[in-house]
N, C-alpha and C positions, 0 to 999 in steps of 0.2 A: 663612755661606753653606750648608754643608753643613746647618745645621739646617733652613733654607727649602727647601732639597732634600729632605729627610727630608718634612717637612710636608707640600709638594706631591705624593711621593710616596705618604702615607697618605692625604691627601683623593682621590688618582686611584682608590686600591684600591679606598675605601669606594665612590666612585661608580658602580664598577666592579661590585662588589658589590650595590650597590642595581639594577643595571641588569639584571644576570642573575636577582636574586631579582624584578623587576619581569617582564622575558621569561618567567621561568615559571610566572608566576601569570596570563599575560594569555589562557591557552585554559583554561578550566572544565567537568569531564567527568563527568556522572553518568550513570551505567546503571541498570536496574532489566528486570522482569520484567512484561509486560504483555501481552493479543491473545495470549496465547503462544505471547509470541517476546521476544527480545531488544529494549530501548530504548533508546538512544544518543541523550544530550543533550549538546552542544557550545556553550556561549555564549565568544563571545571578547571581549577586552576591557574588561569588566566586572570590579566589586569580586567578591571571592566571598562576601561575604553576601549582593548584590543576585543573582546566579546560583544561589545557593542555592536562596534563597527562592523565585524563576522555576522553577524546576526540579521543586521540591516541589510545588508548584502545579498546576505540570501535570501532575504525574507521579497526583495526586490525579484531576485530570480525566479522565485514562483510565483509571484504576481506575475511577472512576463510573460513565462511557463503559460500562467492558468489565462491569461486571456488569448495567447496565439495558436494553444490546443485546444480551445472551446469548440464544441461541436456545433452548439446551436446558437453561438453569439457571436457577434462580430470578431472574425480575428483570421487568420490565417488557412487552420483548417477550416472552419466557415464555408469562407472562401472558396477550398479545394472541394467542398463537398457540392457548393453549389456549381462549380464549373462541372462535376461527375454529373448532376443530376441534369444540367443541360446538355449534355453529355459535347463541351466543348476544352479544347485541350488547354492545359493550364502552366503556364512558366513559373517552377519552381525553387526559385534563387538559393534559400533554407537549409543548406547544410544538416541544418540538427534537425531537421522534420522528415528530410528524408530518408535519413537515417531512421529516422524512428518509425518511418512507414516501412524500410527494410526490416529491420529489426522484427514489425508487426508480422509481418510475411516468415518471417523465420520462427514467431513461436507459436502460428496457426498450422505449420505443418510439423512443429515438434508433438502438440497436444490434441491430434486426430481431429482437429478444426475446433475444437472445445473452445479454443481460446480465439476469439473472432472480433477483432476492434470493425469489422466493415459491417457491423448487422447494427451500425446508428438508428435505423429506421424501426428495427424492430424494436432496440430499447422504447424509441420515441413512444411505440406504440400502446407500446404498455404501461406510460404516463413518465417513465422515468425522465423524463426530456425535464420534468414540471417539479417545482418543490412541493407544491400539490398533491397529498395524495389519491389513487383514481378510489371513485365508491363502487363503478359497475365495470367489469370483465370487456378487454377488447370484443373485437369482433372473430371468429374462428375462419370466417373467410379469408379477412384479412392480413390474419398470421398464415394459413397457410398458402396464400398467395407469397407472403416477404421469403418462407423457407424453400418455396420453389424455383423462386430466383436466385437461388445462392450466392446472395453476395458475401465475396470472400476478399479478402486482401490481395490472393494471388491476382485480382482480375484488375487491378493496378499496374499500370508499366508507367516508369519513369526511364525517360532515353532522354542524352544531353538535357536535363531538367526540364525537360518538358514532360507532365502530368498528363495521362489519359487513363478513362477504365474504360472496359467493354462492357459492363453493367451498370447500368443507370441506377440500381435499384442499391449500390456499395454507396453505404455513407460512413465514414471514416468517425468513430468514437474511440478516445483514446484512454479516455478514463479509467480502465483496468492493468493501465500501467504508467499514468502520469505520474503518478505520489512513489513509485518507484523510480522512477525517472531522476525525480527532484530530488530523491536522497540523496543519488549518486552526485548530482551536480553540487548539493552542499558540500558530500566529501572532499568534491574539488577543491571549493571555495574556502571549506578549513585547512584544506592542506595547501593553500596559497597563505592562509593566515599561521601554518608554523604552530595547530591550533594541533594537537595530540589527545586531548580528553574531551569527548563529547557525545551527547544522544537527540536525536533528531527524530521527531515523531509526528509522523501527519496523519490523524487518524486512527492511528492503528500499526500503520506500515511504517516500521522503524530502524534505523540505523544507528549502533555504535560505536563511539571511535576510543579506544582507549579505556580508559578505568574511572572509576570516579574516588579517586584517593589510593588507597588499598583494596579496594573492593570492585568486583564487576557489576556493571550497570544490572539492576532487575527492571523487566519489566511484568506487568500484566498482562493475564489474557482473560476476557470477558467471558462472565456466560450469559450465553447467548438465550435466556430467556429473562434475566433478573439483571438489577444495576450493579450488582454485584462482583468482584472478580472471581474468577474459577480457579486459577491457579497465577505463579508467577516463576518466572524464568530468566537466570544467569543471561545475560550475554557476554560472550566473549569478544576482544576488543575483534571490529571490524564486521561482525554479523550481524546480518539484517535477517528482520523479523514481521512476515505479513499473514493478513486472516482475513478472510474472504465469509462476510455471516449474512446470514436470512433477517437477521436484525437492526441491518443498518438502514435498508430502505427498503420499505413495504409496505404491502396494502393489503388489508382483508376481505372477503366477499364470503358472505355465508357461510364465516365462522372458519374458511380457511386463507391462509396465509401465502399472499405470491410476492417475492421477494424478485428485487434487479437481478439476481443472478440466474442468465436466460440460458436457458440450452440451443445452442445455434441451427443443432441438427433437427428439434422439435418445433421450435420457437414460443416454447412456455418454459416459466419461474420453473430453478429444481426445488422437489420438495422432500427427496430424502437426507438433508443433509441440513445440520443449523448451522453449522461453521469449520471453518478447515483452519489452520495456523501452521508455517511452514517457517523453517529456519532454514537459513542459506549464507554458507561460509564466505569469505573475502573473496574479491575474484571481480572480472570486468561485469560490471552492469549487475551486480549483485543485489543490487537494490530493487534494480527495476524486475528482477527476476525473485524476488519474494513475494513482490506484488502478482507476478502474472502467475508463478507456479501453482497458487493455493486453487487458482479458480480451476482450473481442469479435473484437479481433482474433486473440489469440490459438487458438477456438473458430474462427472463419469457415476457408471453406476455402483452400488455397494460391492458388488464381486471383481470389479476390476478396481477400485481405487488402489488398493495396494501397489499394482501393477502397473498404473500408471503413474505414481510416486515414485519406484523404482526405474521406471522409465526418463524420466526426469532427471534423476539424480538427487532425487531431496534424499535425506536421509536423516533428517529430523520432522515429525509430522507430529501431527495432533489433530483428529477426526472424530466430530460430536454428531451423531447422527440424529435420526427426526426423532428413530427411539429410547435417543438416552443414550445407546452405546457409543463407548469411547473406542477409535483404535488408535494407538500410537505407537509410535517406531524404538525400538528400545536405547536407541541413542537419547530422543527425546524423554523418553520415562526414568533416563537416570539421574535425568540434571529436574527435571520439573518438578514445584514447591504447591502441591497440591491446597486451597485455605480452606477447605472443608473437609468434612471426611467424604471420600469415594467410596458407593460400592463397588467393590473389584470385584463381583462379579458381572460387573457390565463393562470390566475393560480388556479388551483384547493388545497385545501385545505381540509385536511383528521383527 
């Protein structure tokens, strides 16, 4: 008797054993360095050769991505910008750039031009070209010299692939919608790998796929003056999740704060607004469109942001302005896990 006790005791262990070594092999975690910024791949439940190899993959794709949509470094767009600035025409074989110079053209005139990948030059101007950051304010000439050229995306024509603008002064920057871009392409890349639970995070700009067990992926949302997180929030499988903040790249000058995030129409940093965070349901180009939505609203002014979130179609927001006030969209404020206490009377609800 006692040796059947014994026995049954070893078989409970090992099972026991296999079950904890099964739990902790069922979340798969690779980082790497990408856009730079940090990249955060999460596959759950999966072997780890088959997440591996997913992982690798992608992690390949945005390398590609990030050097053939470089603005200021050798690569494709490069390229396209220096043939604009000589203003000589350029044969563009690129299937997926062209696209994504359409695309750019379609969400500069959904966001009353707020949203502008052709004002590269004005970024440049204002140091963001440089990891660097500037200690003394551009020049006022020379900004408003770049905003009376108006270069816009529309001033782009592609006919049988061949590239030309009519404005020398359009330098193509894509980086307000690359790290959207690339989530969608992972989603591709796991749904070729048969891959159902995963979260994908570059930066900030995040994608979902599935669950992580029984439970929906959480993510964070920073606040945007401490290391801190502000709050955090459910995703549901398939939603992506971008924030567009005054904190991620900046520079100060006499105690006040000019952040990359340019107004096209002015061509200076906004400065009512620390961060925007938008959520955006499953759908084509979902990804890339979490990335580009936050900034318009971000950019527009306090009395119309609402309006032009409605105009968009977000219908999940979260809006931290310069003074503290929160607005948020009351889909958003039902699911968001607030880690401090708020005053609610600094949150307006929409």
């Amino acid at each position: 008797m006692q040796r059947y006790v014994q026995f049954f005791l070893f078989i409970l262990a090992v099972i026991l054993l296999l079950a904890i070594s099964l739990h902790g092999n069922l979340l798969f975690q690779k980082k790497d360095y990408v856009f730079g910024t940090i990249v955060d791949i999460k596959i759950y439940g999966e072997s780890k050769e088959l997440a591996s190899n997913a992982s690798k993959e992608i992690l390949l794709n945005f390398n590609k991505l990030h050097q053939m949509l470089h603005p200021w470094r050798e690569g494709l767009v490069f390229e396209i910008n220096e043939a604009i600035q000589n203003k000589i025409p350029f044969v563009i074989e690129n299937q997926e750039v062209i696209s994504l110079i359409q695309r750019g053209q379609e969400y500069e005139n959904q966001t009353k031009g707020y949203f502008n990948p052709a004002i590269g030059k004005l970024v440049r101007l204002w140091g963001f070209h440089s990891e660097v950051p500037r200690k003394v304010m551009p020049d006022d000439k020379a900004i408003l010299r770049l905003v009376e050229a108006k270069p816009s995306m529309g001033n782009i024509k592609i006919i049988n692939n061949k590239l030309s603008s009519s404005n020398k002064f359009v330098q193509v920057d894509m980086g307000g919608y690359a790290k959207g871009y690339a989530l969608d392409q992972a989603k591709n890349i796991l749904e070729q790998y048969k891959i159902n639970n995963a979260l994908i995070n570059i930066g900030g700009n995040i994608l979902a796929l599935g669950m992580q067990g029984n439970k929906e992926w959480v993510v964070g949302i920073q606040d945007p003056r401490n290391p801190n997180l502000m709050a955090s929030l459910p995703l549901k499988p398939g939603w992506s999740i971008g924030t567009s903040g005054d904190y991620q790249k900046y520079f100060n000058v006499n105690k006040k704060r000019y952040s990359h995030i340019i107004n096209p129409h002015t061509g200076y940093p906004v400065s009512n607004t620390k961060s925007v965070t938008v959520l955006i349901p499953p759908g084509d180009n979902s990804g890339e469109k979490s990335d580009v939505y936050s900034n318009p609203i971000f950019i527009e002014e306090i009395s119309k942001k609402i309006e032009i979130a409605n105009d968009l179609g977000v219908s999940h927001y979260l809006i931290v302005l310069e003074t503290n006030e929160i607005l948020i969209s009351e889909e958003l404020n039902r699911i968001i896990m607030w880690q401090d206490k708020i005053d609610e009377k600094k949150i307006t609800i929409y």
